[in-house]
Every structure is written in structure tokens, then in C-alpha cells.
C-alpha positions as CSV (number, residue, x, y, z in Angstrom):
1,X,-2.8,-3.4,0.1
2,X,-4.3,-6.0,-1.2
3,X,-6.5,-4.5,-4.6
4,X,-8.5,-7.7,-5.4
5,X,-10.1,-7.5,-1.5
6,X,-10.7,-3.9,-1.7
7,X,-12.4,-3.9,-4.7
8,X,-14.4,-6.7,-3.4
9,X,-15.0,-4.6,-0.4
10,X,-16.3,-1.9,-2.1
11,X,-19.2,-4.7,-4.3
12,X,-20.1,-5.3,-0.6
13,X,-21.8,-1.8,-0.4
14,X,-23.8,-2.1,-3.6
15,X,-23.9,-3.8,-7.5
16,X,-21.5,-1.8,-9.6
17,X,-19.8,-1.9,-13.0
18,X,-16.3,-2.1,-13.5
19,X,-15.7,1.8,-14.4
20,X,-17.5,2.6,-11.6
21,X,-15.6,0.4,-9.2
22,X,-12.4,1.7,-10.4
23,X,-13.6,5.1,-9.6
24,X,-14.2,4.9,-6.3
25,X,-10.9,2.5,-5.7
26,X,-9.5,5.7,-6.8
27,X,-11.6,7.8,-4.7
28,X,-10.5,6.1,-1.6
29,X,-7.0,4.5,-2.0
30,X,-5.7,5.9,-5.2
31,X,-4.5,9.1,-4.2
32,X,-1.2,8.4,-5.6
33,X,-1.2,5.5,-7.9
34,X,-5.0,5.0,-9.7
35,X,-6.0,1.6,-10.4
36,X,-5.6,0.9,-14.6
37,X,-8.9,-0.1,-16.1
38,X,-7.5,-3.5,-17.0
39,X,-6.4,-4.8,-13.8
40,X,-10.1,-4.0,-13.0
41,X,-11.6,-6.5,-15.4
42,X,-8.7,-8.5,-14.9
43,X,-9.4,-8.6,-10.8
44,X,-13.2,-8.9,-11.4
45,X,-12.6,-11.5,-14.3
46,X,-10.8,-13.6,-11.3
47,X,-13.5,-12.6,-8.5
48,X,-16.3,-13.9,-10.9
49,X,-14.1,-17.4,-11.7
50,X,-13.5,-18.0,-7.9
51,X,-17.5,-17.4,-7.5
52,X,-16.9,-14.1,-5.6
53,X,-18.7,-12.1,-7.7
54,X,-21.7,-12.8,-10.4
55,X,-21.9,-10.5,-13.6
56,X,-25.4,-9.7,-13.7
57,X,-25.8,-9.1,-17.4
58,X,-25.1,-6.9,-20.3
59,X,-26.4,-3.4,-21.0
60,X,-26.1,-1.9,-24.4
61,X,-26.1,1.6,-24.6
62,X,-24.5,4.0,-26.8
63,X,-21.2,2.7,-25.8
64,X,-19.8,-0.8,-25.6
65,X,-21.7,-3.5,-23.1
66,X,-21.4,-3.0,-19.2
67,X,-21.6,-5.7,-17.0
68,X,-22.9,-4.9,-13.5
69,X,-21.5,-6.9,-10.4
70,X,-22.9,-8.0,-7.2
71,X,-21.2,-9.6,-4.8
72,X,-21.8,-13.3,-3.6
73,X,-22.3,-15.2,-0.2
74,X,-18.8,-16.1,-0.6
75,X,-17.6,-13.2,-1.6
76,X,-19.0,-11.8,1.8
77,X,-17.4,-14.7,3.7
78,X,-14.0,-13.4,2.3
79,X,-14.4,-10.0,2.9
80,X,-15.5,-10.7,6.7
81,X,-12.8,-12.7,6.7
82,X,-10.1,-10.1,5.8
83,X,-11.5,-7.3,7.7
84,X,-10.9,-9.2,11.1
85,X,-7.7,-11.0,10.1
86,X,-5.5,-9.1,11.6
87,X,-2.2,-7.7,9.8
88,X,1.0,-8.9,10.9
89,X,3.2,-6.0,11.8
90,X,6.4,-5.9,9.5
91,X,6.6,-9.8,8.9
92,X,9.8,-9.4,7.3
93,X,12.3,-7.9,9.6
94,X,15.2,-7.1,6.5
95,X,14.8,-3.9,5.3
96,X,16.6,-3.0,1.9
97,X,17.5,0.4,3.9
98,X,19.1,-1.8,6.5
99,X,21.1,-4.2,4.1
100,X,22.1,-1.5,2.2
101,X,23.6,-0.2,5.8
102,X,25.1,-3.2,6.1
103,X,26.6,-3.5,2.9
104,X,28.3,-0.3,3.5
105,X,30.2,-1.0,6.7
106,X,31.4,-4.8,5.3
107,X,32.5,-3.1,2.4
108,X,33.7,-0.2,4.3
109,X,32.1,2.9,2.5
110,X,30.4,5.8,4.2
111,X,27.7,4.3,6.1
112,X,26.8,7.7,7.8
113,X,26.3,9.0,4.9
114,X,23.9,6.5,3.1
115,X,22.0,6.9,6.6
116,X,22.1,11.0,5.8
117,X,21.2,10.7,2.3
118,X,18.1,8.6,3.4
119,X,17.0,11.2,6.2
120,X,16.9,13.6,3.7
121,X,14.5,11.5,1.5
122,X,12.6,10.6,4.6
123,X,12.0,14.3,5.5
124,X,11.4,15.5,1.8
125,X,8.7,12.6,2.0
126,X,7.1,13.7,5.3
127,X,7.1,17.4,4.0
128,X,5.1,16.4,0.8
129,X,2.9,14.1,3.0
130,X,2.2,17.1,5.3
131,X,1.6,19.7,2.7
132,X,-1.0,17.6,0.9
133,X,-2.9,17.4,4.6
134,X,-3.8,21.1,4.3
135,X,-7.5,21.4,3.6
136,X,-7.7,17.4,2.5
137,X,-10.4,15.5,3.5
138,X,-10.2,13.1,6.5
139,X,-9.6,9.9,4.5
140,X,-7.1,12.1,3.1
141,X,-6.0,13.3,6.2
142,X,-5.5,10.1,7.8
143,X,-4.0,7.5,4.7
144,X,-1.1,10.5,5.0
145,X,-0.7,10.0,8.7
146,X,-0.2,6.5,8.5
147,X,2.5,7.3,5.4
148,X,3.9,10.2,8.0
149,X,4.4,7.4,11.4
150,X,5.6,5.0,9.3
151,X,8.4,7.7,8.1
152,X,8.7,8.7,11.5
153,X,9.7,5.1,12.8
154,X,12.3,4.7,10.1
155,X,14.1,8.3,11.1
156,X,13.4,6.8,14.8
157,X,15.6,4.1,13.3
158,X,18.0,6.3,11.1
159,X,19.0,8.0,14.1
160,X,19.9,4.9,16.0
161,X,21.8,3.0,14.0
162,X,23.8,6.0,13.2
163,X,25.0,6.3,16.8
164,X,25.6,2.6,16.4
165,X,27.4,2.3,13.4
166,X,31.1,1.9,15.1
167,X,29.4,-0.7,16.8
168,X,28.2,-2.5,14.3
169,X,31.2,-1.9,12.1
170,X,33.0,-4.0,14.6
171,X,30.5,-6.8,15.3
172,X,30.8,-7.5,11.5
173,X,34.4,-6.6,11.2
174,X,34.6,-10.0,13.6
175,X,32.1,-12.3,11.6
């Protein structure tokens, strides 16, 4: 996911200051990994060079200055832009799962088991996943669905290549 656009995204909505843009970037997509208050500044720091964003001032207060952000035209354009740009499903079709696979069989170690070993990780994965559905909220609910299909293609794919791997022991036995 692409932080810089997100963040962006969420200026779209309403002027903010940086603490409070990291707070809701870690409302909504930072479930497992928060975003750190520097790569906040840092991002809008950027935003407000490429003419994304404008800082709207400083506010004294009891603490140190806030600036508030609002987002510009451009900034607009970009988010429009990445909303309807569609993602390219897996771009890159070399896994490090599947070299590793590969790896095993040319240097002829236990391929079935590196496949086991990743099945278990896969399923520990989708249990945790699971368990923090119960009583979550719908963003919740869904950002761990899409974690649990994208699991669920890779056992898909587990489970082939291990009825495959004398097969493909062979093919690369002859290369």
C-alpha cells in the first residue's frame, strides 16, 4: 500500500494536522504496523514540495507549533487518479516461496517438506487472521479477509506444486 497516497486520501476528507493524520492512518490501515510520527512529516514534508498539500500556518499552544494541511487541486488530481488506476494483479510472477522450491529440488533437499513447513505458517496465519475477526469491526473484518484469500491462494498453490514436485524435479533435473 502505498502510505504517501493514503495519507493524501485521508486530507481529501478534511484539513488536518500531522498527529491527527497519523491517527486515523492508524485507525484504518494500521492494524498491524502504525505509521511512525516521522515518516508523517517526512510524507507531508514531500506532499507540500510536490504542491500536494499547503501548510496552512502555525498554531502555538501549550505544546510545540502545529501545522494544519489542506489538500490542493493537484493533490485531488492524484488521488482521483489513484483510486481508478487500477492494480495490477501480482505483477511479478517469482515468488520467494517458489524459488525457494525451486532451490530445493536443483539442489536436491526436501522440497516437500519446505512446502509443509510453509503450510503450517500459512495456516497459523489464517488462524490469527480469523480469530482477530470475532467481534472486529467491518474494516476490520474485511482488510483480514483479503489477508485470509490471499493465504488461501498460496495453500491453493502449496498443494499443487506438491503433487508436482517429481515433475518438476525432472524438468529441472534436464535443464
Amino acid at each position: 500500500m502505498n502510505n504517501s497516497l493514503a495519507l493524501l486520501g485521508l486530507l481529501q476528507r478534511q484539513p488536518s494536522y500531522g498527529y491527527d493524520l497519523k491517527h486515523s492512518y492508524d485507525r484504518y490501515f494500521g492494524t498491524e504496523k502504525a505509521l511512525a510520527f516521522g515518516q508523517v512529516y517526512a510524507t507531508l514534508a514531500r506532499m507540500a514540495r510536490d504542491e500536494f498539500i499547503l501548510a496552512l500556518g502555525d498554531e502555538t499552544g501549550g505544546g510545540p507549533d502545529r501545522k494544519q494541511y489542506r489538500i490542493t487541486e493537484a493533490g485531488q488530481e492524484r488521488v482521483s487518479d489513484w483510486l481508478f488506476t487500477p492494480d495490477v494483479p501480482s505483477e511479478n510472477l517469482q515468488s520467494n516461496l517458489f524459488a525457494k522450491t525451486v532451490i530445493a529440488l536443483l539442489t536436491d533437499d526436501d522440497a516437500a517438506r519446505l512446502l509443509e513447513l510453509q503450510r503450517a505458517e500459512h495456516m497459523s496465519r489464517m488462524r490469527a487472521l480469523t480469530k482477530l475477526k470475532q467481534g472486529a469491526s467491518i474494516l476490520q473484518v474485511l482488510i483480514c479477509d483479503h489477508g485470509l484469500f490471499h493465504i488461501e491462494a498460496d495453500l491453493r498453490w502449496i498443494d499443487l506444486t506438491g503433487a508436482r514436485l517429481a515433475q518438476l524435479k525432472k524438468e529441472l533435473q534436464g535443464a
